[in-house]
MIVEX-968955 format. One line per field, with one value per residue (C-alpha): residue in one letter; z, y, x. Coordinates in pm, 1 decimal. Each point is the difference from the previous one (the first is absolute). Layout:
r <- [a:...]
up <- [Z:...]
north <- [Y:...]
east <- [X:...]
END
This chain:
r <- [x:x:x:x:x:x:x:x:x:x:x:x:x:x:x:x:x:x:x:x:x:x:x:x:x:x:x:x:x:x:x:x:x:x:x:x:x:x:x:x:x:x:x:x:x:x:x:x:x:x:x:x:x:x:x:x:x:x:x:x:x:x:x:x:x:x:x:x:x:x:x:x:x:x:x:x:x:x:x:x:x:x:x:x:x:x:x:x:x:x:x:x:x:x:x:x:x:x:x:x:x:x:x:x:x:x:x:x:x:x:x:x:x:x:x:x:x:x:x:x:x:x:x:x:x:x:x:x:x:x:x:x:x:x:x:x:x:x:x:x:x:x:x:x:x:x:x:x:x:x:x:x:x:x:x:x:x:x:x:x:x:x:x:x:x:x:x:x:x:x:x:x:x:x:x:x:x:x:x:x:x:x:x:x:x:x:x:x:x:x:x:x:x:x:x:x:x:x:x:x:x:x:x:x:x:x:x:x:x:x:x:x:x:x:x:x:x:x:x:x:x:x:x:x:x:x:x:x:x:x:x:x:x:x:x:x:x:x:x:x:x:x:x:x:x:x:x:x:x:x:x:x:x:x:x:x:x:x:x:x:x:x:x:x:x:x:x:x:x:x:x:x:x:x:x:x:x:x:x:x:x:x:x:x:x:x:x:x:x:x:x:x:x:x:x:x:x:x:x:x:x:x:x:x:x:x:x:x:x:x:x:x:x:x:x:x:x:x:x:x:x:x:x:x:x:x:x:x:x:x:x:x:x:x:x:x:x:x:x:x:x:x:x:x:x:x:x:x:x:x:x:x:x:x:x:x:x:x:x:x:x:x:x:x:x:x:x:x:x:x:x:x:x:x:x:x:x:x:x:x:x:x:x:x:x:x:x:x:x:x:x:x:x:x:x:x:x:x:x:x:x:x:x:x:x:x:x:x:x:x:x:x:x:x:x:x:x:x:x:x:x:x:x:x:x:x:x:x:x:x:x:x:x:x:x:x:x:x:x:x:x:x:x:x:x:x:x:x:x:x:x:x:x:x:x:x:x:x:x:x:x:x:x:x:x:x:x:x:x:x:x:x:x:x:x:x:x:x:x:x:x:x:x:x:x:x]
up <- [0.0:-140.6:313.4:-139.6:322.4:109.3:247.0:-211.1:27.6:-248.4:-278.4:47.8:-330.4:34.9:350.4:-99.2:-268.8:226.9:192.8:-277.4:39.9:386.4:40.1:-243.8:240.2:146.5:-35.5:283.4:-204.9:-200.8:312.8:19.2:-132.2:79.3:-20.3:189.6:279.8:28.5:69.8:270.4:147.1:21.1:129.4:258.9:366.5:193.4:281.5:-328.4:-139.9:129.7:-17.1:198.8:257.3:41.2:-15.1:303.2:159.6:14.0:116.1:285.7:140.1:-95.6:-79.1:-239.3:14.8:-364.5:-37.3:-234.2:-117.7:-269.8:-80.7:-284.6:3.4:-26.6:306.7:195.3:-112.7:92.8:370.9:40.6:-79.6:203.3:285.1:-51.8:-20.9:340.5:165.2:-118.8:-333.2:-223.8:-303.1:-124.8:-214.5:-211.8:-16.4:-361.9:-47.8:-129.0:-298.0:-93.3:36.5:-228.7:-303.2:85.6:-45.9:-109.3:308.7:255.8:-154.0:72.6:329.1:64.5:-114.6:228.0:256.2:-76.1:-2.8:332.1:253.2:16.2:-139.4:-251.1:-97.2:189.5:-149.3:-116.1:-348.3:-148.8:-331.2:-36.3:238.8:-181.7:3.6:106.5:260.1:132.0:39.8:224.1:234.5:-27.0:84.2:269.8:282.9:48.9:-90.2:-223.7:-217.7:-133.0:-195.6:68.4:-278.3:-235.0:-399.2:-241.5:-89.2:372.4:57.0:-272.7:172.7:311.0:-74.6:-211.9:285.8:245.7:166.9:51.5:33.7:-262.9:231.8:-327.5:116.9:-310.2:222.4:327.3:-301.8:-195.4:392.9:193.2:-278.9:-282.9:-110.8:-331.9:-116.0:-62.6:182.5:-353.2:-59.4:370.3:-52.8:-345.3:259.0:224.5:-232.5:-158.9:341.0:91.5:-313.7:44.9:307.1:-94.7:-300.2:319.4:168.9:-294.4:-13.9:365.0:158.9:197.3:-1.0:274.7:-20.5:278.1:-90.6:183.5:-163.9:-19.9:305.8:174.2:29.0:291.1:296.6:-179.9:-15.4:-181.2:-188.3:-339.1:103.1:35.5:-308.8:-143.4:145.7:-196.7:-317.2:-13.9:127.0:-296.0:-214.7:111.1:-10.8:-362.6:-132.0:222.7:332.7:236.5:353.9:101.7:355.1:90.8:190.6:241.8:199.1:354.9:80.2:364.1:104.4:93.2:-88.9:-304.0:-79.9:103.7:-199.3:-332.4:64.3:59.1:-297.9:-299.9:6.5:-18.4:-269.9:-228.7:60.1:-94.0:-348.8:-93.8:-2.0:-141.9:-279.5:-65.0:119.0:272.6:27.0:54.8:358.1:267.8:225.2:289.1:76.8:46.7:253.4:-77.4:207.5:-163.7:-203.5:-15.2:336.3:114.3:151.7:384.8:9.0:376.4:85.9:267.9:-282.1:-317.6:245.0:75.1:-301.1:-216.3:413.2:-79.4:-369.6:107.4:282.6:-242.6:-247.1:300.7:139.0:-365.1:-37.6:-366.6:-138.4:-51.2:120.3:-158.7:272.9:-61.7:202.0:264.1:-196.6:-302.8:112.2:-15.4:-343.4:-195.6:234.8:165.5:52.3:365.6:8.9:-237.2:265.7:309.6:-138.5:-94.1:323.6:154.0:-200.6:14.7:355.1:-20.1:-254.1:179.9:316.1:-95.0:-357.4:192.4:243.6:-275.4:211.5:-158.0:141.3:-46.0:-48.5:-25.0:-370.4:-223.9:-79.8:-128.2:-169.2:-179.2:-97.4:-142.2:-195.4:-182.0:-119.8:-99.4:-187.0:-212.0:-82.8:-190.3:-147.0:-120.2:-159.1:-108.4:-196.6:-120.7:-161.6:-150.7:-91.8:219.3:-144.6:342.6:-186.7:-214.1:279.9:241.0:-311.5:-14.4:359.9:57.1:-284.5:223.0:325.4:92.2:117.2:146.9:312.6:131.2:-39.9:-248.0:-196.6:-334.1:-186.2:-146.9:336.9:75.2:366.5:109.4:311.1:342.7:336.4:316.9:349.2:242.2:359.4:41.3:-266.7:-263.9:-367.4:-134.3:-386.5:92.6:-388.3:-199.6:-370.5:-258.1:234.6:-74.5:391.9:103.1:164.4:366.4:-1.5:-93.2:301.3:250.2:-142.9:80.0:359.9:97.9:-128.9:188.6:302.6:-35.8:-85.9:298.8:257.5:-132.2:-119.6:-283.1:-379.6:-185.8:-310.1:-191.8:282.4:241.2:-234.1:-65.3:435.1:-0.6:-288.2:256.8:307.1:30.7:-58.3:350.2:169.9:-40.8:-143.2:-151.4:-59.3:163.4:-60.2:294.4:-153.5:-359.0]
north <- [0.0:343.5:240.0:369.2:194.7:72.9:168.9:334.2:361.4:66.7:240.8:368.2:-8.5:-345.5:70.0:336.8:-191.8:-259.8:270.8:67.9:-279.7:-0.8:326.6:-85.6:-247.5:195.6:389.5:153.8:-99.1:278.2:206.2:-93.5:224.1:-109.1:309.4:197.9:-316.8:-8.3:415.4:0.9:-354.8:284.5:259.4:-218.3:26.7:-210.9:-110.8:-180.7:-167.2:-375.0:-32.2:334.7:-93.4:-336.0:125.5:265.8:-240.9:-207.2:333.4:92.8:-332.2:-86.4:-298.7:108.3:-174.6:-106.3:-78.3:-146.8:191.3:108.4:41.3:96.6:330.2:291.1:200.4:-302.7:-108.6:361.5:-37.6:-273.5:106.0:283.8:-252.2:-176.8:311.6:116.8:-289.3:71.2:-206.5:152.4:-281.5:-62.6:-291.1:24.8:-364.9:-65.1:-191.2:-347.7:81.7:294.8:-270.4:-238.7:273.2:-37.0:364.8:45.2:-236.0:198.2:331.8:-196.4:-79.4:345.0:162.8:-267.2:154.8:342.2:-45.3:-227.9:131.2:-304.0:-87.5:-302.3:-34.2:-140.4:299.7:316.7:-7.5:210.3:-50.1:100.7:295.1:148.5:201.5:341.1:-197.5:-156.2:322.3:104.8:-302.5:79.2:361.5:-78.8:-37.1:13.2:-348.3:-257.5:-179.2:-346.2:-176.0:-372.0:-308.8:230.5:-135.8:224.5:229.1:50.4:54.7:307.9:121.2:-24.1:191.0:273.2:13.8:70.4:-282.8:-51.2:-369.2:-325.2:-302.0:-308.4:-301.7:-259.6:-319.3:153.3:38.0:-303.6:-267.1:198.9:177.1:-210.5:-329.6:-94.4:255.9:-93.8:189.5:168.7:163.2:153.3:121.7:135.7:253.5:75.3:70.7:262.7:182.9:4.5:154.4:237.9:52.4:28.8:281.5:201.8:-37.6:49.7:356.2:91.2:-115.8:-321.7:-273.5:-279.8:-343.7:-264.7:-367.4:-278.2:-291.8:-339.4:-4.9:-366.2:-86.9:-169.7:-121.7:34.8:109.3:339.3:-24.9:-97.1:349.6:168.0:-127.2:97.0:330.6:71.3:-110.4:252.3:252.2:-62.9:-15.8:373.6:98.7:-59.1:143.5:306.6:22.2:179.0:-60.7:-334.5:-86.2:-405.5:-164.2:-261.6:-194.9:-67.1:-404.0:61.3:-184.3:356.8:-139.5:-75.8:293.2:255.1:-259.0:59.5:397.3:51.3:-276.0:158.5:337.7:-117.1:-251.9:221.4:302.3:-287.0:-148.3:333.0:99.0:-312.9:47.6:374.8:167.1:193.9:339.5:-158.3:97.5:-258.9:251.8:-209.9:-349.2:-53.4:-270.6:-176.7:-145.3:-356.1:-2.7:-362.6:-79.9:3.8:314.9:-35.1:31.1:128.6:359.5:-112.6:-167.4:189.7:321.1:-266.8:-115.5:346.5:144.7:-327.3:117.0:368.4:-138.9:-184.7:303.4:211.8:-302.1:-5.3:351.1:30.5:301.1:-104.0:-305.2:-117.7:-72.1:-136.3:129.3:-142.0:-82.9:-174.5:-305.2:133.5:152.8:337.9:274.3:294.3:299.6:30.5:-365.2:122.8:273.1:-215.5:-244.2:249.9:182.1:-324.7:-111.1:349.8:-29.9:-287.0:193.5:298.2:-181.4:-228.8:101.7:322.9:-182.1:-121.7:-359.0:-226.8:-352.2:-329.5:-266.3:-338.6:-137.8:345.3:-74.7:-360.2:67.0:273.5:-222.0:-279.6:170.3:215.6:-348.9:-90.1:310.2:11.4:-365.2:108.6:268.4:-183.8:-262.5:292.2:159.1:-346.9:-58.0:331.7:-16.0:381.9:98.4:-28.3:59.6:-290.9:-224.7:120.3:-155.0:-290.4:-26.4:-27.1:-341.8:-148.4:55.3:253.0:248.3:-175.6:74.0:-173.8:20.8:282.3:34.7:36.3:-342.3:74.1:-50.0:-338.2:2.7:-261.7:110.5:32.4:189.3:-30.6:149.3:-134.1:-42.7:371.4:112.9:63.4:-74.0:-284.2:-234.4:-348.7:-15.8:113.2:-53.9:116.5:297.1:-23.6:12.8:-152.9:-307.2:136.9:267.7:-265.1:-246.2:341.1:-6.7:-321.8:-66.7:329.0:-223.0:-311.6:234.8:38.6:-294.5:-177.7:270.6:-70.0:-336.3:-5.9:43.1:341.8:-24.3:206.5:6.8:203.7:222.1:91.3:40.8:204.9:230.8:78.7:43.7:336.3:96.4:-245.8:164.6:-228.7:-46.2:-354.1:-170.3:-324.0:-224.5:139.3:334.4:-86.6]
east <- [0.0:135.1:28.9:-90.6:35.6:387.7:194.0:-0.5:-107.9:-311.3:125.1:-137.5:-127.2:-219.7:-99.7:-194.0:-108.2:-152.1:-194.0:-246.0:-126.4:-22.1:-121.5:-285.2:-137.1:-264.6:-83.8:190.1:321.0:-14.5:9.7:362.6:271.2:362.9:176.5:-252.9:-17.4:382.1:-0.5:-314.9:258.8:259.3:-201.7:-108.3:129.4:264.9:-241.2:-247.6:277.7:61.2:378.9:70.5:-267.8:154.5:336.2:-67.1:-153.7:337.1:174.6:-211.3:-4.3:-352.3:-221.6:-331.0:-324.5:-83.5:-387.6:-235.8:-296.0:-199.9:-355.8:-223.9:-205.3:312.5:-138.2:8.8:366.6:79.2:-160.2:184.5:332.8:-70.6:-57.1:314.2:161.6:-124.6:145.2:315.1:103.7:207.5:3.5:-387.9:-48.3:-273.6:-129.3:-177.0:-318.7:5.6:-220.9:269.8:283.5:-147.6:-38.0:-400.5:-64.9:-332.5:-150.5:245.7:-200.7:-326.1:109.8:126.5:-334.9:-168.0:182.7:-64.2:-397.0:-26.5:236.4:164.3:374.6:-39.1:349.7:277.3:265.3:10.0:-68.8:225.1:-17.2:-387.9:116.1:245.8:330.6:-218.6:-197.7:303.7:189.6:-238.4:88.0:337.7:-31.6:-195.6:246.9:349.0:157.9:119.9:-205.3:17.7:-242.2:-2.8:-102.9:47.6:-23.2:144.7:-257.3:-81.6:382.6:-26.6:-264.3:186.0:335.7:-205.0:-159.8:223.3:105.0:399.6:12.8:-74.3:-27.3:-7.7:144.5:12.5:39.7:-201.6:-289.5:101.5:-44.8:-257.1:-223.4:-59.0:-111.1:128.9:192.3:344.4:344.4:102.5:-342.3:39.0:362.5:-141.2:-259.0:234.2:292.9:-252.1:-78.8:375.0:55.3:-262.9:180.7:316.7:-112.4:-119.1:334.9:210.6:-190.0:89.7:-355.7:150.5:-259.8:77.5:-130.7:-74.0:101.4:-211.1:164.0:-139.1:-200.2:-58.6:-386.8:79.2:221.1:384.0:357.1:33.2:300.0:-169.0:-241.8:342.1:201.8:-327.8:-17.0:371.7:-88.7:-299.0:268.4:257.5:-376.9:-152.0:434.0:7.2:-274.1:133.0:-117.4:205.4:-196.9:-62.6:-183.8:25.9:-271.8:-5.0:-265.7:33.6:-105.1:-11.8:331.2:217.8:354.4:-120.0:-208.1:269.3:307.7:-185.5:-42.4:347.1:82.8:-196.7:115.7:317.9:-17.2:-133.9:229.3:274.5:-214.6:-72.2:374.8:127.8:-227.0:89.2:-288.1:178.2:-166.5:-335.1:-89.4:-166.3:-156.8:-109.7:-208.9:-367.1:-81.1:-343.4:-243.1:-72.0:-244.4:-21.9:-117.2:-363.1:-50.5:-159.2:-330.0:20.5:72.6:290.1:144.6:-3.7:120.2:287.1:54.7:70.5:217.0:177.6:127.1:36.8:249.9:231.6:-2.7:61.7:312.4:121.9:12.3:-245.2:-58.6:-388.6:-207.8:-347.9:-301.9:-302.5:-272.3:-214.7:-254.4:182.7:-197.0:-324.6:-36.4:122.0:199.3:-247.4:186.5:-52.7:196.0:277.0:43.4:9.8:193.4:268.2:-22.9:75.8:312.4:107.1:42.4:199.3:251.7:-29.4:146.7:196.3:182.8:97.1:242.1:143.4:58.1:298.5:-140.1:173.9:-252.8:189.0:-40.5:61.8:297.6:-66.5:-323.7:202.4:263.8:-212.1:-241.1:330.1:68.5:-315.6:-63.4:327.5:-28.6:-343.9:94.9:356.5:-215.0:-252.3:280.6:119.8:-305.9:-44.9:388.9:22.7:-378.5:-228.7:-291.1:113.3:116.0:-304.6:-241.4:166.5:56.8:-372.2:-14.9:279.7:-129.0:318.5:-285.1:-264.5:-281.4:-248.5:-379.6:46.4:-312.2:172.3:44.8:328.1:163.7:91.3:-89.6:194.1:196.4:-169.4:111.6:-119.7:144.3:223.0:-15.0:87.6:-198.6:247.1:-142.8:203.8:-6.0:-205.2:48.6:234.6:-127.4:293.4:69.5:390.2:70.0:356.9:-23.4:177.4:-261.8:-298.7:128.6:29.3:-381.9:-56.8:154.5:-242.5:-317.6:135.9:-27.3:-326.9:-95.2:176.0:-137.6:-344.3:-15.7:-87.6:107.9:-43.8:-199.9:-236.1:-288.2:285.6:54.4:-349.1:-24.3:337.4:-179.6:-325.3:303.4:8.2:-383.9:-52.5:264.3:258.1:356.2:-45.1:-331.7:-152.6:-257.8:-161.2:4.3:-163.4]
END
């Protein structure tokens, strides 16, 4: 099979080419006008763009809350970032509806008209498309802060920039495991490459556009060095194509030596890929800690106000620059504002305190979670590059057919989904299967001697059934799941 995509920037010439026939998607395309978007970018203040937010954060010490939240009708979408505002974010993700995502455009204006007439929001996003690049400036002008729109397609990411928002979050493998069903890994480097590139036009005309790299995330219970060697190869993508701000993130499981080992890890890593493959002057402004998505959220209020304390405490610990939180009410159904607000008042407190004694704890295990999962990660990407001979785009393709890059329970069925994790005694996510993951065999038996520790201290053999316990662990209040517990 002929590979089309490659590890290369998109020629000026053929990229504005291309955006005729994005822009003619839907109406409100017409509304965009590059030159005049890339001079109100430049007009804009520092406080709405993300990368000098982010980077002021890291000089003053600070951890920022990073939310989710969007809805449909434009005056509500402005209360609400008003709200979120008020309780002191300074990034605002604009969270776009599912109908907007899927290029459904005429049913999100239904929806949004729906919405309009009864009061009542019956999208799950802000649909920005149908809105608009006026509409949308009106958000952005709004309040002081940084926008970012979030599931953004291309279309929506025009929209988006012309808009006014600084930031292009377009993960190609975070899209191609979590998002989609049958759409294959070149098709989803083919979006992205176009939004970094859309990017990277911005940037190249002094309006820096940052973008946040998710990686392939794990739908369950497992190691994160194929999410991190995954998080690098959409760094050296979004480089290419000329991005110049790049924000990693990473998901906190619940064990803290491993959650704070991979913060300190990925930063690093991809300062040293990005160098080695020439893309030096692109700037890595800080590192967003996420509260796992993956998880069931608690449906208690004791324990979803634990749960998102518990994330803002290892962002604090690991010293982020910005931390996701879900709200208290994740479990329930879409986000009111007067949660949004408490549940940021509440993880605010915990940054407030603690990030500002800027604690240096030594929690046993670091160290060695840090070392291992360097290995793993470098013996991907190695065998990445191998199979791409030095294209990652190339190698990341063809690292998906061979298993390189693989997760479990994605819902796309181009993954081969044959490795498993579950936890250890302590907690720690480790492989129960390894699949073709090209792990070396002292780091697969360290693996294995921390399952036989569980296994002997509870009897029984880990199989698929733990690791489906393990994945409802934390939503019970618990580090590692038992039958007990299911």
């Amino acid at each position: 099979m002929e590979i089309r995509v490659k590890q290369k920037r998109i020629d000026e010439e053929r990229f504005l080419e291309m955006r005729k026939e994005v822009l003619a998607q839907w109406p409100t395309g017409k509304e965009v006008d590059l030159e005049e978007a890339v001079a109100y970018q430049l007009s804009l203040p520092e406080s709405k763009n993300f990368m000098k937010v982010t980077e002021k954060a890291r000089q003053e010490g600070e951890t920022l809350i990073w939310p989710r939240a969007g809805t449909p009708v434009l005056e509500d979408e402005i209360a609400l970032v008003k709200t979120l505002v008020d309780a002191g974010i300074r990034h605002i993700p604009v969270t776009i509806d599912s109908y907007t995502r899927l290029l459904q455009f005429e049913k999100a204006q239904q929806a949004l008209e729906e919405s309009i007439k009864t009061g009542r929001p019956m999208l799950n996003g802000y649909p920005i498309v149908n809105h608009g690049v006026k509409k949308t400036r009106k958000v952005v002008e709004s309040v002081e802060a940084a926008f970012v729109p979030r599931g953004a397609g291309r279309l929506a990411m025009e929209i988006a920039l012309a808009s006014g928002m600084t930031a292009a979050g377009k993960s190609s493998l975070f899209e191609f495991g979590s998002y989609e069903k049958k759409t294959t890994l070149e098709e989803c480097f083919e979006h992205s490459q176009y939004t970094d590139r859309l990017a990277g036009y911005y940037t190249e005309r002094g309006a820096i556009i940052s973008t946040d790299i998710h990686g392939l995330v794990p739908s369950g219970v497992f190691p994160f060095s194929v999410n991190i060697a995954c998080i690098i190869i959409d760094s050296l993508v979004a480089a290419e194509q000329g991005v110049k701000s790049i924000m990693p993130q990473t998901h906190c499981l619940g064990h803290m030596a491993q959650d704070i080992a991979w913060m300190r890890l990925i930063p690093r890593l991809m300062r040293e890929y990005l160098e080695k493959f020439g893309y030096k002057d692109v700037v890595v402004p800080g590192i967003l800690a996420n509260q796992i998505p993956l998880f069931p959220v608690p449906q208690g209020m004791g324990g979803a106000f634990a749960y998102l304390n518990y994330t803002a405490m290892v962002a604090a610990l690991a010293e982020a620059e910005a931390v996701f939180v879900r709200t208290i009410d994740e479990g329930a159904g879409v986000a009111t504002r007067e949660s949004h607000a408490l549940s940021y008042e509440s993880a605010n407190w915990i940054l407030n305190v603690v990030r500002t004694q800027k604690i240096k704890c030594e929690i046993d295990g670091v160290e060695t979670e840090e070392k291992v999962t360097d290995v793993e990660v470098r013996a991907i990407l190695d065998k990445v590059l191998e199979l791409g001979d030095g294209d990652v785009v190339i190698g990341s393709i063809k690292g998906v057919e061979a298993g390189v890059i693989d997760s479990p329970f994605s819902p796309n069925i181009n993954i081969k989904d044959k490795v498993l994790g579950v936890k250890d005694v302590t907690g720690a996510c480790r492989y129960l299967e390894f699949g073709n993951l090209p792990i070396p065999d002292e780091i697969k038996e360290f693996h294995r001697e921390k399952i036989a520790e569980r296994e002997r201290a509870e009897g029984r053999k880990l199989d698929y059934q733990v690791a489906v316990e393990d994945l409802w662990a934390l939503s019970k209040g618990r580090i590692v799941g038992a039958p007990s517990a299911s």
